[in-house]
PAROTI-401417 format. One record per residue (C-alpha): residue number from 0; residue in one letter; x, y, z. Coordinates in nm, 2 decimals, m for minus. Example, Ala and Ser with C-alpha at 12.3 -4.5 7.8 and 13.67 -1.06 7.14 Angstrom:
REM PAROTI-401417
R | k | r | xx | yy | zz
R | 0 | A | 1.23 | m0.45 | 0.78;
R | 1 | S | 1.37 | m0.11 | 0.71;
***
This chain:
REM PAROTI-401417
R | k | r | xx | yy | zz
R | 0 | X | 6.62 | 18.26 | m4.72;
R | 1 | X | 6.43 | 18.49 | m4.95;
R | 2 | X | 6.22 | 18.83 | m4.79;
R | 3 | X | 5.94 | 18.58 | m4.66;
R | 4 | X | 6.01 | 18.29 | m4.44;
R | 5 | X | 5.93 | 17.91 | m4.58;
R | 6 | X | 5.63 | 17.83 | m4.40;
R | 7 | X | 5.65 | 17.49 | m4.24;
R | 8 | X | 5.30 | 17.33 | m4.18;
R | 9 | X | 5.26 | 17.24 | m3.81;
R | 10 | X | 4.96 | 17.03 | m3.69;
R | 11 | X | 5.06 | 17.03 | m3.30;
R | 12 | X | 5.27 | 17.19 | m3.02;
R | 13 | X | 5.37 | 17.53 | m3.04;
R | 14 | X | 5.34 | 17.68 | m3.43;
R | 15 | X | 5.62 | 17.97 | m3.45;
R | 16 | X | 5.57 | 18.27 | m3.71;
R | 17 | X | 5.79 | 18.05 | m3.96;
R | 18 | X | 5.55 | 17.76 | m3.94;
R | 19 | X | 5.17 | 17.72 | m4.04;
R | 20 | X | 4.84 | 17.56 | m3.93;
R | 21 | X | 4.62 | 17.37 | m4.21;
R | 22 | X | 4.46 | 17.66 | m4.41;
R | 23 | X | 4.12 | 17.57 | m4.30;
R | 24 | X | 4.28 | 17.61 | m3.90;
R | 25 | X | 4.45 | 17.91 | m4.02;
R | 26 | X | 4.13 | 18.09 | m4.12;
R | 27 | X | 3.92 | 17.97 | m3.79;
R | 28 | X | 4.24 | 18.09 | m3.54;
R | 29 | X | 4.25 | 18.41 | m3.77;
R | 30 | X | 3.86 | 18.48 | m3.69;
R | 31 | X | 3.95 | 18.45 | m3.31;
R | 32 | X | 4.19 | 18.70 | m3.34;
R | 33 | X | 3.95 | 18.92 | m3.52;
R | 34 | X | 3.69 | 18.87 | m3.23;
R | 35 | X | 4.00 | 18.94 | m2.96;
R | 36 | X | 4.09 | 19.28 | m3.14;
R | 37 | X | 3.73 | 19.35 | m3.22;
R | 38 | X | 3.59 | 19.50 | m2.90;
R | 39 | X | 3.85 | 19.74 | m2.87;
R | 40 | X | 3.89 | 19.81 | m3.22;
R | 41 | X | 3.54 | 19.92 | m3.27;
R | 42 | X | 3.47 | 20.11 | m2.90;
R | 43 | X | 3.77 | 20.37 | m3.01;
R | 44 | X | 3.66 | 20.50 | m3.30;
R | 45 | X | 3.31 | 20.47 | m3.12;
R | 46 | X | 3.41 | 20.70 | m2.82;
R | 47 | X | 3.56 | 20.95 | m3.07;
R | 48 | X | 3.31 | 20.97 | m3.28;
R | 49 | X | 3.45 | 20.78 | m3.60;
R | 50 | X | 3.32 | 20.53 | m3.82;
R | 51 | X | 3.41 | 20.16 | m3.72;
R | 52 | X | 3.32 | 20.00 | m4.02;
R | 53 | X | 3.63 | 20.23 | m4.15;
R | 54 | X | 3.87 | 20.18 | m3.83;
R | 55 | X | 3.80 | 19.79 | m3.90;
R | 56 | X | 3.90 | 19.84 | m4.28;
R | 57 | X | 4.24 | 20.02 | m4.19;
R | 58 | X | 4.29 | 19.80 | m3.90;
R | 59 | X | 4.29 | 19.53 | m4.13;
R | 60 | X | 4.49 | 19.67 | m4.40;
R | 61 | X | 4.79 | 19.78 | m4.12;
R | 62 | X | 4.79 | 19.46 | m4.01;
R | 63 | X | 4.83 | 19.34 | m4.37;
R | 64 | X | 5.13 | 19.61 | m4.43;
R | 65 | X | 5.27 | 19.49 | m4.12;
R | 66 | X | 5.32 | 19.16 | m4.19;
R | 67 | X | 5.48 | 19.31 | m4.55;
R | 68 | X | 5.73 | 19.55 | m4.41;
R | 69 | X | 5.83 | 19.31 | m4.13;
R | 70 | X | 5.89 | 19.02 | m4.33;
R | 71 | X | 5.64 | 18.79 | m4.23;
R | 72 | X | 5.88 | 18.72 | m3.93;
R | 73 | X | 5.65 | 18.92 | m3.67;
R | 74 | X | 5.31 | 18.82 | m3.55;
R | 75 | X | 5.08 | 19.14 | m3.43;
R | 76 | X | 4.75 | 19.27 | m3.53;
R | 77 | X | 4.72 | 19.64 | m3.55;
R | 78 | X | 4.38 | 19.77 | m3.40;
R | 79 | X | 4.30 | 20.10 | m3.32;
R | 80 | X | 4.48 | 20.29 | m3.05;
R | 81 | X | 4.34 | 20.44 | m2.75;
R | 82 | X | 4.60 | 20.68 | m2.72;
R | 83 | X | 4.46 | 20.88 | m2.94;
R | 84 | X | 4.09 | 20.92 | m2.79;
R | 85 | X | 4.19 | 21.22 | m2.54;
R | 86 | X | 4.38 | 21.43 | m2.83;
R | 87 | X | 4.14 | 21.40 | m3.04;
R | 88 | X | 3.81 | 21.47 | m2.82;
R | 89 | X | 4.04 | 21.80 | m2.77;
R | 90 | X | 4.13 | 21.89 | m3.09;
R | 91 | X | 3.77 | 21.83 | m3.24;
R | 92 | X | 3.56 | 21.94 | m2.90;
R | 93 | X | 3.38 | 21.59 | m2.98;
R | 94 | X | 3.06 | 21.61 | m2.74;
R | 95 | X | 3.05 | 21.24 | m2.67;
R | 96 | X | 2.78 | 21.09 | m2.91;
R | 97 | X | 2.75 | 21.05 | m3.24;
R | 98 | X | 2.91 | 21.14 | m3.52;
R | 99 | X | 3.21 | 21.35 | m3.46;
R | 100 | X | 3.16 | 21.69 | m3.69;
R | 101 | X | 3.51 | 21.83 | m3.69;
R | 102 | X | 3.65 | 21.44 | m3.75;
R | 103 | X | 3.88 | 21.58 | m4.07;
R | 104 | X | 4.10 | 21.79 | m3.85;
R | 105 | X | 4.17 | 21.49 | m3.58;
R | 106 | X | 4.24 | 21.28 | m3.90;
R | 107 | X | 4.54 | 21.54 | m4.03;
R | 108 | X | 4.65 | 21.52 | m3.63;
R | 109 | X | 4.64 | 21.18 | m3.69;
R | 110 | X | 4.88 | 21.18 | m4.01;
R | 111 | X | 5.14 | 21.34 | m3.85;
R | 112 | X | 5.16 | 21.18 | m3.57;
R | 113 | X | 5.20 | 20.83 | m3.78;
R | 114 | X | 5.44 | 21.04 | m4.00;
R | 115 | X | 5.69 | 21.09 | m3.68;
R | 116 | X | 5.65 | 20.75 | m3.57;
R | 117 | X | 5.75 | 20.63 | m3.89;
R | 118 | X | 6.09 | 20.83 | m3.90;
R | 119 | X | 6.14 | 20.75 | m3.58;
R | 120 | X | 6.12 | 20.36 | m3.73;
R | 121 | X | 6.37 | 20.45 | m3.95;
R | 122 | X | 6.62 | 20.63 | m3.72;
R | 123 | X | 6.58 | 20.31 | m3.46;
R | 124 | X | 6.63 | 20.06 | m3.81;
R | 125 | X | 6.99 | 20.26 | m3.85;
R | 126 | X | 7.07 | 20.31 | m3.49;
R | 127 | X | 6.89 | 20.05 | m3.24;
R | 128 | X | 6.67 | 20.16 | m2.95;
R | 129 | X | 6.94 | 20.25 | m2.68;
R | 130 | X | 6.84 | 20.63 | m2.71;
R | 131 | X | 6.46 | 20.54 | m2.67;
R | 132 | X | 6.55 | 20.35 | m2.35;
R | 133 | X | 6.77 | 20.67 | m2.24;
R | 134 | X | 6.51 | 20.93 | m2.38;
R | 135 | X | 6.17 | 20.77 | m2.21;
R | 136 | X | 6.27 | 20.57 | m1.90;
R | 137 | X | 5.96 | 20.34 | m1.75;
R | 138 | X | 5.87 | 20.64 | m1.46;
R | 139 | X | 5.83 | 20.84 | m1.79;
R | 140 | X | 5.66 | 20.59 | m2.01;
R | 141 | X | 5.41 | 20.55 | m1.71;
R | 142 | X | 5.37 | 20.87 | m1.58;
R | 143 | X | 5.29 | 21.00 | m1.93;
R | 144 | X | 5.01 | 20.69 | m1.98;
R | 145 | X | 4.84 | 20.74 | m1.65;
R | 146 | X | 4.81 | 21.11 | m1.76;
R | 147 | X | 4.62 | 21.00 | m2.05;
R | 148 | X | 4.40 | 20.79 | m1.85;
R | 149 | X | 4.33 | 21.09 | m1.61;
R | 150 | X | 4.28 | 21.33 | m1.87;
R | 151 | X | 3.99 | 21.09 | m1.98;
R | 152 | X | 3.80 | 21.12 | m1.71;
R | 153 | X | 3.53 | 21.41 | m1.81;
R | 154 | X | 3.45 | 21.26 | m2.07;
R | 155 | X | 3.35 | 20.91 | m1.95;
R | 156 | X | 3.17 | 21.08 | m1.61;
R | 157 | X | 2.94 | 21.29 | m1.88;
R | 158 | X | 2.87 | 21.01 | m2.10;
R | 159 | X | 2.70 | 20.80 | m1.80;
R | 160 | X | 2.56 | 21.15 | m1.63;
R | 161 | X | 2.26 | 21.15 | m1.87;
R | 162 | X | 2.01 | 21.03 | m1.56;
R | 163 | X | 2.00 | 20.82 | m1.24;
R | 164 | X | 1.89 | 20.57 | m1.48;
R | 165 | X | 2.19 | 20.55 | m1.74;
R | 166 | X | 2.47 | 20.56 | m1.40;
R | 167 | X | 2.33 | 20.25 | m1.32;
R | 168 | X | 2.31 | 20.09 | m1.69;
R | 169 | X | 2.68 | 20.23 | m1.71;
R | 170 | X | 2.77 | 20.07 | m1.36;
R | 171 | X | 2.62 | 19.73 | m1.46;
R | 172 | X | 2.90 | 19.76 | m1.75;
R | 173 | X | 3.17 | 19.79 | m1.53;
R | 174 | X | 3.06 | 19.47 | m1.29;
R | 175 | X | 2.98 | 19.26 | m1.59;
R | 176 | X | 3.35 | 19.35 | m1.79;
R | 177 | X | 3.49 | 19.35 | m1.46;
R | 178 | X | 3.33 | 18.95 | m1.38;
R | 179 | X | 3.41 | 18.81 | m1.74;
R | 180 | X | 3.80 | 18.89 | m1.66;
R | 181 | X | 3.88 | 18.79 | m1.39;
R | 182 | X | 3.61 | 18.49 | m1.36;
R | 183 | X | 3.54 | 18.34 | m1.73;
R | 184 | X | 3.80 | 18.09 | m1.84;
R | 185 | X | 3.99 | 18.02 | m2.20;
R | 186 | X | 3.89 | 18.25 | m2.50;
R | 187 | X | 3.60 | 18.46 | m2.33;
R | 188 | X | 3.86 | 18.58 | m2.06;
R | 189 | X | 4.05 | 18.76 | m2.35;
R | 190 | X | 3.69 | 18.95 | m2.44;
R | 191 | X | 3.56 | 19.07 | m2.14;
R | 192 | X | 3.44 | 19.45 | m2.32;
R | 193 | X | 3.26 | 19.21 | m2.60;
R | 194 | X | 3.05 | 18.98 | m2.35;
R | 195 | X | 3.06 | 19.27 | m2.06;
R | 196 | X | 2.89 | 19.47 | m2.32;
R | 197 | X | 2.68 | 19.27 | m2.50;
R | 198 | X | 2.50 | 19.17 | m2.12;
R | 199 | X | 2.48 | 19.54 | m2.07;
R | 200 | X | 2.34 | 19.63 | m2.40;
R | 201 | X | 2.06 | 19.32 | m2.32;
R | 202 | X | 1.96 | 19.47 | m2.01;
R | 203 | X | 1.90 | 19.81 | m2.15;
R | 204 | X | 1.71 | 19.70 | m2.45;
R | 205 | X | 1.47 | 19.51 | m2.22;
R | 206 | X | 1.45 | 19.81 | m1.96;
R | 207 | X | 1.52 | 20.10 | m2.14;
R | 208 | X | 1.12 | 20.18 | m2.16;
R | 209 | X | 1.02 | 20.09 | m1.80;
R | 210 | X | 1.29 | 20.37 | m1.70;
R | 211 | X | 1.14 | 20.64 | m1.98;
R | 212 | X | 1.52 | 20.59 | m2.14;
R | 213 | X | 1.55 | 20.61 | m2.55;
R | 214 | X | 1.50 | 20.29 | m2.68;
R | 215 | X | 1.72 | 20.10 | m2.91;
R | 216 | X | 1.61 | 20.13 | m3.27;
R | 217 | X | 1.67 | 19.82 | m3.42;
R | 218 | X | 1.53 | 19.93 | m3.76;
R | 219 | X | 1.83 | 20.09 | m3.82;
R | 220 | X | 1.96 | 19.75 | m3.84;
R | 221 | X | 1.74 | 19.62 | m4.11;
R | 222 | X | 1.73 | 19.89 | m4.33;
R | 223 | X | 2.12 | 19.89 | m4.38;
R | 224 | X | 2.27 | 19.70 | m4.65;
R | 225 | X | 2.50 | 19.37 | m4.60;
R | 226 | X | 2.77 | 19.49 | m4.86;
R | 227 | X | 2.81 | 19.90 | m4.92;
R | 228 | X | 3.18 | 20.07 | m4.96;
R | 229 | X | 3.31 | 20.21 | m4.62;
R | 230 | X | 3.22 | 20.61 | m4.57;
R | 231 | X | 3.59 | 20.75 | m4.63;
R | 232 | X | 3.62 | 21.09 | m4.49;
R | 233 | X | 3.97 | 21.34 | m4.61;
R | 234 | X | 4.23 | 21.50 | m4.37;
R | 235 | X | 4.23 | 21.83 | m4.28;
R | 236 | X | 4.56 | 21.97 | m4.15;
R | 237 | X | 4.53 | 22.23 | m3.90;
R | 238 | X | 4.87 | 22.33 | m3.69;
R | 239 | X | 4.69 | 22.33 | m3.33;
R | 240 | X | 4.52 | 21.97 | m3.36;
R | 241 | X | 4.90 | 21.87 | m3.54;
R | 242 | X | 5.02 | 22.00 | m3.20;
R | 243 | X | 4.76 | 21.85 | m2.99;
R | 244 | X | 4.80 | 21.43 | m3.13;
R | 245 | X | 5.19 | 21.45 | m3.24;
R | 246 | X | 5.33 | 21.35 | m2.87;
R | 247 | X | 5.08 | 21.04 | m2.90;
R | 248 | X | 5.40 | 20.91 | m3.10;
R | 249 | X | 5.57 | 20.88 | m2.81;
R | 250 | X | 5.32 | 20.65 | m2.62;
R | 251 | X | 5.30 | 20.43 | m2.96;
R | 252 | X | 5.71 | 20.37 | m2.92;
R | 253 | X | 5.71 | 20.30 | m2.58;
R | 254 | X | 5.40 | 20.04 | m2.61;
R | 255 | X | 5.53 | 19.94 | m2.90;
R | 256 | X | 5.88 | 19.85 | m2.80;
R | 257 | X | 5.75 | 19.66 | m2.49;
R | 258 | X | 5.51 | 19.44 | m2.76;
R | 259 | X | 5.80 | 19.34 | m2.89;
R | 260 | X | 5.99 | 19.26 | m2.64;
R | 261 | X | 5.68 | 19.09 | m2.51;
R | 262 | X | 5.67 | 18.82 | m2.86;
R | 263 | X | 6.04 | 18.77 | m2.81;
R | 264 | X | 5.98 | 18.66 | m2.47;
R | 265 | X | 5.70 | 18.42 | m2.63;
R | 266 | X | 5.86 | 18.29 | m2.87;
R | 267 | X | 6.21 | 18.25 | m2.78;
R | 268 | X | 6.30 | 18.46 | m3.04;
R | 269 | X | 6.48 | 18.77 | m3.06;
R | 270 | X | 6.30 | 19.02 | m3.29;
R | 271 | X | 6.55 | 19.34 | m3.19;
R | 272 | X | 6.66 | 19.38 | m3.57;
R | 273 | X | 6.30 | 19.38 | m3.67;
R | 274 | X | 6.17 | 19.66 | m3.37;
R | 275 | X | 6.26 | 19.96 | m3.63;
R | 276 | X | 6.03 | 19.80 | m3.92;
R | 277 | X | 5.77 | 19.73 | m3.68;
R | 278 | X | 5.76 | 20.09 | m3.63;
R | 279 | X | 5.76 | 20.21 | m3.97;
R | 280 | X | 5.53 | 20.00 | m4.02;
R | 281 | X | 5.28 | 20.11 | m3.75;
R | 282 | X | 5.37 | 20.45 | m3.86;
R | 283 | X | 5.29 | 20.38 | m4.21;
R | 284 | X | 4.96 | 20.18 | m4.12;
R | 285 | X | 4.86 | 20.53 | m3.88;
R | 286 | X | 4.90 | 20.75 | m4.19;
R | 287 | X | 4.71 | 20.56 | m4.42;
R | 288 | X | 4.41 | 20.51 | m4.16;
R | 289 | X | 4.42 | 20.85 | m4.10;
R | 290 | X | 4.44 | 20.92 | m4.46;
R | 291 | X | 4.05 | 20.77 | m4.48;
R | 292 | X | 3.90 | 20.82 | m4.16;
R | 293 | X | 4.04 | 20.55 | m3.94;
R | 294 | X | 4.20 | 20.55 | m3.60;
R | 295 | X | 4.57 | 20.55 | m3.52;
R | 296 | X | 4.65 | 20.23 | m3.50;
R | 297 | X | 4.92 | 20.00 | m3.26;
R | 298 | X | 5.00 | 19.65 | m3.17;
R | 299 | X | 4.73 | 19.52 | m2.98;
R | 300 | X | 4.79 | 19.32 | m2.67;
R | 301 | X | 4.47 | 19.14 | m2.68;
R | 302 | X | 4.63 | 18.98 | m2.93;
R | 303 | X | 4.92 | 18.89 | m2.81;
R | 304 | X | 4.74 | 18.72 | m2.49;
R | 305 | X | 4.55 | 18.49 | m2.71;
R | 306 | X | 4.85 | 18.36 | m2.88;
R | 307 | X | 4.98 | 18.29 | m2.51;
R | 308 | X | 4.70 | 18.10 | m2.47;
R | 309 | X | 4.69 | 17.90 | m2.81;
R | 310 | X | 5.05 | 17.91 | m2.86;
R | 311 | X | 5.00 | 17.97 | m3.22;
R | 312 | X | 5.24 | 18.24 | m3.36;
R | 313 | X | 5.25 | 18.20 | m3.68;
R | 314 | X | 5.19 | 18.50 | m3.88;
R | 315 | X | 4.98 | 18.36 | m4.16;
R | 316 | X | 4.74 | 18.39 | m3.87;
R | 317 | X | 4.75 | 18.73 | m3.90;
R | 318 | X | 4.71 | 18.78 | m4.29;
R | 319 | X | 4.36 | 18.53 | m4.22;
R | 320 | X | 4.26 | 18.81 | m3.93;
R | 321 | X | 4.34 | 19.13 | m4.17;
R | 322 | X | 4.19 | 18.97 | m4.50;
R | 323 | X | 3.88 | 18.89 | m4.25;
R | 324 | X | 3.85 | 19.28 | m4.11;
R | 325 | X | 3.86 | 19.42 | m4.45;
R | 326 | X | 3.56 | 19.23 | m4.54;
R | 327 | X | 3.43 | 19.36 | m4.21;
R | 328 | X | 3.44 | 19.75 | m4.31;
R | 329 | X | 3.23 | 19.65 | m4.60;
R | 330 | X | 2.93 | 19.61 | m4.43;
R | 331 | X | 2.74 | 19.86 | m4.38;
R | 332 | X | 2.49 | 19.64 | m4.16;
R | 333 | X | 2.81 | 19.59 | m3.89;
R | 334 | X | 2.78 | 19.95 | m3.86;
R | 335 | X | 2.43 | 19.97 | m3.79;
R | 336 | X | 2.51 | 19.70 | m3.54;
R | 337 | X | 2.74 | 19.92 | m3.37;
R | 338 | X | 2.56 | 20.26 | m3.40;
R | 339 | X | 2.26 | 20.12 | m3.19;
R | 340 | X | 2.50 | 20.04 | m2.85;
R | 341 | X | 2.34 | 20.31 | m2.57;
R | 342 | X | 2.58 | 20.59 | m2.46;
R | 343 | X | 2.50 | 20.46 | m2.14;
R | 344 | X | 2.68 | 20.09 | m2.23;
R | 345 | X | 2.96 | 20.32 | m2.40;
R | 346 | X | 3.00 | 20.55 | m2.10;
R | 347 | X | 3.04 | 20.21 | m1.91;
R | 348 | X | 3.32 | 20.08 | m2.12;
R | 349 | X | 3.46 | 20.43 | m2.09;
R | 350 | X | 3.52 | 20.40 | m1.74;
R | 351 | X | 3.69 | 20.08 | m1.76;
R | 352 | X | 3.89 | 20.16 | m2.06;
R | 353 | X | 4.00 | 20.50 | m1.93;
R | 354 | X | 4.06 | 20.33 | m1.60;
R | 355 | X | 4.27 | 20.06 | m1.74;
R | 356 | X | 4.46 | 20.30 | m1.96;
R | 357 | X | 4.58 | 20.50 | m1.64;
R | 358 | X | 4.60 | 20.16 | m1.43;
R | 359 | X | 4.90 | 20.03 | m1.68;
R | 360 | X | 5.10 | 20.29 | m1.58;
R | 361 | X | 5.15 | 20.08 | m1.24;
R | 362 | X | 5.25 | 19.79 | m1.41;
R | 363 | X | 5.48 | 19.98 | m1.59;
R | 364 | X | 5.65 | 20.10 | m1.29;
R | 365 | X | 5.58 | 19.77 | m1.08;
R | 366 | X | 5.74 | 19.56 | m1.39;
R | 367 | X | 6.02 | 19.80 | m1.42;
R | 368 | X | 6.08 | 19.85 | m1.03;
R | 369 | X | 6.10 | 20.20 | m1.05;
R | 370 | X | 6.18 | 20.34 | m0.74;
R | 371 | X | 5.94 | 20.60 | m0.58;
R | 372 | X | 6.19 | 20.68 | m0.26;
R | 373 | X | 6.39 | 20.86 | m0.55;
R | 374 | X | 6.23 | 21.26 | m0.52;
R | 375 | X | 6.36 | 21.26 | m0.90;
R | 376 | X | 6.10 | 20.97 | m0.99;
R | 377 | X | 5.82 | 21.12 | m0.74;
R | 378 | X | 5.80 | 21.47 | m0.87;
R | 379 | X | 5.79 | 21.38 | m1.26;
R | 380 | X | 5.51 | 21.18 | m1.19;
R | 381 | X | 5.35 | 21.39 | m0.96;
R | 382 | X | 5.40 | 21.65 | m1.19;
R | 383 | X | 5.26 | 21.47 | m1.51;
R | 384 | X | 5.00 | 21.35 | m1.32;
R | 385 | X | 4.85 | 21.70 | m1.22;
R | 386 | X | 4.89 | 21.84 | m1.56;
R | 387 | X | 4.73 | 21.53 | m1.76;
R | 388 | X | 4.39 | 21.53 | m1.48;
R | 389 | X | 4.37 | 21.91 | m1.57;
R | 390 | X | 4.40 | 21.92 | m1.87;
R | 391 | X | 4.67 | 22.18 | m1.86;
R | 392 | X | 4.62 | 22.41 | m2.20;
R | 393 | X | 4.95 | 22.60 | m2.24;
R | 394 | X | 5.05 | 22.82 | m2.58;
R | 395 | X | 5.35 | 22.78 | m2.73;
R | 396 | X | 5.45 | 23.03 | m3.06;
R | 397 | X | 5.10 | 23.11 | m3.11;
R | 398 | X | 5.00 | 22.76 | m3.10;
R | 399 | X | 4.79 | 22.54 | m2.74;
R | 400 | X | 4.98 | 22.21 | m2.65;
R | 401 | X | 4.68 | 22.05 | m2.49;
R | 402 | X | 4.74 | 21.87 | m2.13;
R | 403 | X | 4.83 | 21.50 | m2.27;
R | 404 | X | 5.11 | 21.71 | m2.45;
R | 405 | X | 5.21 | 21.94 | m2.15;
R | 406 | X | 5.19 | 21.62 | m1.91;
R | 407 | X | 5.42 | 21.40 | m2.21;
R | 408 | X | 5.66 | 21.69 | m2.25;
R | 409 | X | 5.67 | 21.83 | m1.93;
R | 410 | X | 5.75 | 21.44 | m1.77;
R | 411 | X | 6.06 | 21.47 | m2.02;
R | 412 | X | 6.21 | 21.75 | m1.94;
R | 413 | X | 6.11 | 21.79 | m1.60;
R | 414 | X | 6.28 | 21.38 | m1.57;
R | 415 | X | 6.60 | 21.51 | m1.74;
R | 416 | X | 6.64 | 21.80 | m1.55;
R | 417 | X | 6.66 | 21.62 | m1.20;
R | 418 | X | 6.82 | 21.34 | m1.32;
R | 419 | X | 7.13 | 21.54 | m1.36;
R | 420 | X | 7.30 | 21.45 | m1.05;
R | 421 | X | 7.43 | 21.11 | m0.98;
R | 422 | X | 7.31 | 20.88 | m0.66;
***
């Protein structure tokens, strides 16, 4: 077998990641995946204050190097990651709207960060995850994701606290994500922020003006052009935002790892020796996005849920949904698209988002069966909990870990520490 598998063209069943659709059904079950990442994809870089048109180039190109560094053997798309939207609203004191000013210093933050998950890739390549397991147990992993979640909150509460008028527009969000989940069947189940927000963004654009809200300026739209080269913006490397985003790493492994884990389980097979290029290569895809002006980017499970539904894995897929985003970030007119959503809507997907991001930290612990009678499991993510909702800001050496970092590193050691003595 030679560094790529020998595609095998499937027409029906199951389609593994060493087999293939028809090219013409390759490039339609590509697009879906595209629409799957794409609400998601674009609303990060949104709520930070980045461009999307250049978080859906670089998503497209990681998912590109992905599928190079792993061989073609494992099927992910790499979106952009919403562990990185609480670090960097703190690094950059991003006010919620707009463009984000001090974007150049979350981007060097961002760097970093992918540079440590990428050695990390290569230590788990020589030495297999068994210290990662040891390292962040699930009442870790968990506590530290439900402290992002929390430390979230601000910010989505002050996007929707505009006027009595934008709550409601922003509640309206919620119930109609919230409806196309749990009530819509097939492909629209897996897009609940796309359809939850597009109903939203209707609404307000036909009542905006009855309430005295801004209206939508759709000229915007028309003026831009339909091919343009995305607006790349450079790093800037500054040791407290470095210090801020670096423990993000640590959510990307344990997400990461349990993506993986998740494919094998779809598949049937194992994908253990390919866990440290997956993380390289994630680390790899994070530097260069950052490198530009995109988001960090991860494994998305949106993904991953519509190949449970269409049972295709094959990972041609995935080079059909890459090629497809990079054409994406050259339109400027996408952008446009995407500047004119209210901050109401966004505030609205906010909450949900947020919400969900602290909510998978009970599947984490309900999946795992972590044990809360244990004092040792109770205070560490009690502990984390508190510190991540506050926003606990403490200096190290002359430098401020902000509270995602205190809550991540803190969970740790605090875990460790009490974990001493045997049952």
């Amino acid at each position: 077998m030679g560094y790529f598998p020998n595609w095998t063209l499937k027409t029906s069943g199951a389609v593994m990641p060493d087999e293939r659709l028809p090219t013409g059904q390759t490039v339609v079950a590509g697009l879906q995946h595209v629409v799957a990442m794409f609400g998601s994809t674009v609303l990060a870089p949104v709520l930070m204050g980045f461009d999307p048109n250049v978080a859906i180039f670089f998503s497209g190109l990681a998912t590109l190097l992905f599928f190079v560094i792993t061989r073609g053997q494992l099927p992910s798309y790499l979106g952009s990651s919403f562990a990185f939207i609480g670090v960097v609203i703190a690094a950059t004191g991003y006010a919620g709207s707009g463009p984000n000013p001090n974007i150049g210093v979350a981007l060097g933050g961002i760097i970093a960060c992918g540079a440590v998950y990428a050695v990390i890739g290569l230590i788990v390549q020589g030495v297999g995850t068994a210290w990662i397991e040891k390292l962040l147990p699930p009442v870790v992993t968990g506590a530290v994701v439900a402290a992002i979640g929390l430390n979230l909150t601000s910010v989505a509460i002050s996007m929707i606290s505009a006027s009595p008028y934008t709550k409601w527009i922003a509640l309206f969000t919620v119930v109609a994500v919230a409806l196309v989940a749990v009530y819509a069947r097939g492909l629209p189940q897996r897009l609940p922020i796309l359809i939850g927000g597009l109903a939203a963004y209707i609404l307000y654009a036909l009542t905006a003006s009855s309430f005295g809200a801004p209206t939508i300026d759709f000229g915007k739209i028309g003026a831009a052009a339909w091919f343009g080269l995305p607006q790349f913006v450079a790093p800037v490397f500054e040791m407290k935002a470095i210090t801020l985003i670096v423990p993000v790493a640590i959510i990307l492994v344990a997400e990461n790892l349990g993506h993986i884990k998740g494919i094998s389980v779809m598949t049937g097979r194992n994908f253990d020796r390919l866990i440290g290029r997956g993380f390289f290569a994630d680390g790899l895809g994070t530097m260069i996005a950052g490198s530009g002006g995109g988001t960090g980017v991860t494994t998305y499970a949106e993904n991953m849920g519509v190949m449970a539904v269409t049972r295709v894995y094959s990972t041609l897929v995935f080079v059909a949904a890459g090629i497809i985003a990079l054409l994406l970030g050259f339109s400027p007119k996408f952008g446009a698209v995407i500047g004119t959503i209210p901050v109401a809507v966004l505030g609205g997907l906010a909450v949900v988002v947020f919400g969900l991001i602290a909510a998978t930290a009970g599947r984490i612990w309900v999946e795992n069966k972590v044990d809360f009678s244990e004092p040792k499991n109770l205070i560490t993510v009690a502990t984390a909990l508190i510190l991540g909702a506050g926003d606990l800001k403490l200096p190290i050496f002359g430098y401020e870990l902000g509270g995602i970092g205190t809550a991540t590193f803190g969970a740790i050691v605090l875990y460790h520490l009490l974990n001493r003595r045997t049952a």
